[in-house]
N, C-alpha and C positions, 0 to 999 in steps of 0.2 A: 967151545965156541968157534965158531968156522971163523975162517980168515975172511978180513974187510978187502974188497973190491973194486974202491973207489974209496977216495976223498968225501965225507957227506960237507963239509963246508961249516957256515954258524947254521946254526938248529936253532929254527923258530918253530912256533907252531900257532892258531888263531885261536880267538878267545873259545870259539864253541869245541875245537879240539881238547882245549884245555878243561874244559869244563866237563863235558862226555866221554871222555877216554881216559881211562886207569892210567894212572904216570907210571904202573909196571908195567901194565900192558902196550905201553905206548913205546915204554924203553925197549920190550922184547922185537917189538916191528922194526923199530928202528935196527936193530942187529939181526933179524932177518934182511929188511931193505939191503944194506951194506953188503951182505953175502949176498948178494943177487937170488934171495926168495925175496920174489915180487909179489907172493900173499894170492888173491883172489883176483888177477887180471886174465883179460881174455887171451887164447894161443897168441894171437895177434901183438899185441903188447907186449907178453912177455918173450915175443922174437925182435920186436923193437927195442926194448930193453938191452937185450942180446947184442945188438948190433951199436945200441949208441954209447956202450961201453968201452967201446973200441974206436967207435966217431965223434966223441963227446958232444952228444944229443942229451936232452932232458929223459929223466929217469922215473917212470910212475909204478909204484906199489898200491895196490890196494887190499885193505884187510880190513877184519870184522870182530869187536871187541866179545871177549865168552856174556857182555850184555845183549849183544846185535846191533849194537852200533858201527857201520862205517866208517871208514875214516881211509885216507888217502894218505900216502908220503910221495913228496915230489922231491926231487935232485934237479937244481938247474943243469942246463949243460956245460956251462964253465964250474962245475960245484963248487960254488963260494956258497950253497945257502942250500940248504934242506926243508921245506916244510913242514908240517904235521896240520891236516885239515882236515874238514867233513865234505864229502862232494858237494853240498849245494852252498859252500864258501867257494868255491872255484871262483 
């Protein structure tokens, strides 16, 4: 298991997260997220990610469960709080 990255904070997640996404599969993102695999974002993001790791900026992963479900992990940037969401809870 690679080394954690950052702080993820409390771990919440919304009800449609909860409800659509495998609580393994949802645990594995979450420890990808942490090692800085950001899952399925664009170069762009995942050089934002890059940087506000080191600026403490907000943190976005995006990943896709072996259903095809979406789902997103956000990190605030003071990481007191992690989400686990589907993009159109945004």
């Amino acid at each position: 298991m690679a080394k954690a990255k950052f702080r993820l904070g409390r771990l919440l997640s919304t009800p449609g997260a909860l409800e659509r996404v495998p609580n393994g599969e949802m645990l594995q993102a979450l420890g990808r997220h942490v090692s800085g695999d950001w899952g399925n974002v664009c170069p762009e993001d995942a050089e934002a990610n890059e940087a506000a790791m080191h600026d403490r900026a907000r943190l976005l992963s995006a990943y896709t469960t072996e259903g095809g479900v979406r789902f997103w992990i956000i990190t605030e940037a003071d990481r007191s709080v992690t989400t686990v969401l589907l993009p159109e809870e945004y």
